[in-house]
C-alpha positions in Angstrom: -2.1 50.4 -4.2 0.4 47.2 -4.3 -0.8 44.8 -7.4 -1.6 41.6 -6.8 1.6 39.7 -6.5 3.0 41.5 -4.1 -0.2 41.7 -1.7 0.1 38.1 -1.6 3.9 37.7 -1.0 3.3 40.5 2.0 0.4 38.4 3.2 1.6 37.6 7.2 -0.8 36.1 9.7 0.0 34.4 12.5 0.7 30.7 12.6 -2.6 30.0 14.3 -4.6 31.9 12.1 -3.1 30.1 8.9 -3.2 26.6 10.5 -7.1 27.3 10.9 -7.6 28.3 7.5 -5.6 25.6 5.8 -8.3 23.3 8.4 -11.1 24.8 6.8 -10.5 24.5 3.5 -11.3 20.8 3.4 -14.5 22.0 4.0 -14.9 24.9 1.5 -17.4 25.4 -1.1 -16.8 28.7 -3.5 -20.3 28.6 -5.0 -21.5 29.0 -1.1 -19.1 31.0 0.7 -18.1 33.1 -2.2 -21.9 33.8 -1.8 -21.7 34.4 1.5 -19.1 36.8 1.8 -19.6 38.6 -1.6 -23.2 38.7 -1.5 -25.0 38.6 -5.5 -22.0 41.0 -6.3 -19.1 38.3 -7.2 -16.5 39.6 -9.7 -16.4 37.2 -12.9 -12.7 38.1 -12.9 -10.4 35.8 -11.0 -7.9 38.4 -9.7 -10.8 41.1 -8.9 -12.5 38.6 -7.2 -8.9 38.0 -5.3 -8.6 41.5 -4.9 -11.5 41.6 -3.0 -11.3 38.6 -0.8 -7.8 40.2 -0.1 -9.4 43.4 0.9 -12.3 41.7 3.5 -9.5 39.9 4.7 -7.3 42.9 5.3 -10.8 44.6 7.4 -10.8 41.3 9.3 -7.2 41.5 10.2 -7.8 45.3 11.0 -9.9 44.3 13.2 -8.1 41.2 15.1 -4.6 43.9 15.5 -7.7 46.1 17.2 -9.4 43.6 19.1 -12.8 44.2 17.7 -13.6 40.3 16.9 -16.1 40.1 14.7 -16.2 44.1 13.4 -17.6 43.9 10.2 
């Protein structure tokens, strides 16, 4: 398993993809969509909760390279 760092310095997504995201983020709220996506069970460590936002994220992009939109 790669640590942390270098997850994050491999992190590619398409230019689309990371324009929408950087879009959204005026509009993000960690106490609701940390809820949301983590369910009760949020880490109270800041790099296992990255960790695990990076790992959704990774299912997610599983999916989009498979064209499943919306796979859980």
């Amino acid at each position: 398993m790669q640590d942390l760092t270098s997850r994050l310095f491999t992190l590619a997504r398409p230019r689309l993809l990371s324009r929408a995201a950087r879009i959204g983020a005026d509009d993000y709220s960690r106490s609701r969509d940390l809820k949301r996506l983590l369910g009760a069970a949020i880490p109270n460590r800041q790099s296992l909760l990255l960790i695990r936002l990076l790992d959704l994220e990774a299912e997610q992009d599983a999916a989009r390279r498979n064209s499943s939109p919306g796979s859980p």
